[in-house]
C-alpha positions in Angstrom: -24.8 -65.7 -56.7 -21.6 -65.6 -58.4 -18.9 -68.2 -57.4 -15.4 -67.7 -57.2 -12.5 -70.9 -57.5 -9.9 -71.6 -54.9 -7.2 -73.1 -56.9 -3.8 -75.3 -56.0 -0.7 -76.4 -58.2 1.6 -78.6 -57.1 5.2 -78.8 -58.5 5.5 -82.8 -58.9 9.3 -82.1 -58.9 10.0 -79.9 -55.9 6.9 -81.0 -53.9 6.2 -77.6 -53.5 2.7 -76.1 -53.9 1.1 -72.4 -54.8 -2.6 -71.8 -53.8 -4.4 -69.2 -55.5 -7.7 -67.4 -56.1 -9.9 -66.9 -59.6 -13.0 -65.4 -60.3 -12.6 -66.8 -64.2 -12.1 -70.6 -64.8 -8.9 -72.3 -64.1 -7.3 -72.6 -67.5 -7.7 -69.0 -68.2 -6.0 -68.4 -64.7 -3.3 -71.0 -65.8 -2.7 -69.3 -69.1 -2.3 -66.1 -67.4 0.3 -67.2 -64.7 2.5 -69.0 -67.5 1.8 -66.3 -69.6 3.0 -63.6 -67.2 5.9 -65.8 -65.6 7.6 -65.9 -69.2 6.9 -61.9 -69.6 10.6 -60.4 -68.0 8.5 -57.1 -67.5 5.5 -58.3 -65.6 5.7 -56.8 -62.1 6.1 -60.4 -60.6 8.1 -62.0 -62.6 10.5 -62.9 -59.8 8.1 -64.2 -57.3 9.1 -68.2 -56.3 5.4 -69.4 -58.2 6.7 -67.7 -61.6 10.1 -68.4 -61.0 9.4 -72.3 -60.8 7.2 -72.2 -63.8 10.2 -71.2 -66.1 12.8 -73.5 -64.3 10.1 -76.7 -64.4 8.5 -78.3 -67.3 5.0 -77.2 -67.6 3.9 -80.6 -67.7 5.4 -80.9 -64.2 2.3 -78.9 -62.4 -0.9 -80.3 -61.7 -3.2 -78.0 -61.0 -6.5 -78.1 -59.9 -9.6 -76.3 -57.9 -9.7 -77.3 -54.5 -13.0 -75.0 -53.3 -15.6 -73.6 -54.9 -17.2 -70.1 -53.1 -19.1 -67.0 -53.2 -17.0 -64.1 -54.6 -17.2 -62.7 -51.6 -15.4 -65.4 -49.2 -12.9 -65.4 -51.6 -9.6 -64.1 -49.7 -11.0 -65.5 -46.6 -10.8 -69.2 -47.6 -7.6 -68.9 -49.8 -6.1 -68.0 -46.5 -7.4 -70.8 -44.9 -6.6 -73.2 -47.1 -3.2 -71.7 -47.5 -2.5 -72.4 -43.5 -4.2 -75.9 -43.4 -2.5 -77.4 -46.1 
C-alpha cells in the first residue's frame, strides 16, 4: 500500500513550527515550499509558513518526517499531530 509522510519544520529562530503532509519525499516537498514562498504570484505567498521562509535563513529550518502512513490516513493524522504538538 502506498505510504504518505507527515512532515514538521521548526523555525530554530522563532521557535515556531509548520506541520505538513506529502505524498512525495520530503526534499521534493521542501523544494516546492521554498520554491513557491519566493514566487510573489503563488496563491499563498502570504501565508505565515511562506512568509517566514523569506524573512529566515533557510539554514534556520529543520525539517523533518515525524509519521509515516497510508495515503489514506493522511489528513487525519496531520490534524492530530498538528493539535498534540
Amino acid at each position: 500500500m502506498f505510504k504518505g509522510y507527515v512532515y514538521k519544520v521548526d523555525c530554530l529562530i522563532s521557535n515556531k513550527s509548520y506541520v505538513g503532509i506529502t505524498t512525495t519525499t520530503l526534499e521534493f516537498r521542501k523544494k516546492t515550499h521554498i520554491q513557491s514562498a519566493f514566487n510573489e504570484n503563488h496563491v499563498r505567498y502570504n501565508i505565515h509558513f511562506y512568509k517566514a521562509l523569506r524573512k529566515y535563513e533557510l539554514n534556520s529550518f529543520r525539517w523533518y518526517v515525524i509519521d509515516i502512513v497510508e495515503k489514506e490516513e493522511l489528513d487525519g493524522r496531520k490534524i492530530i499531530w498538528k493539535y498534540t504538538e
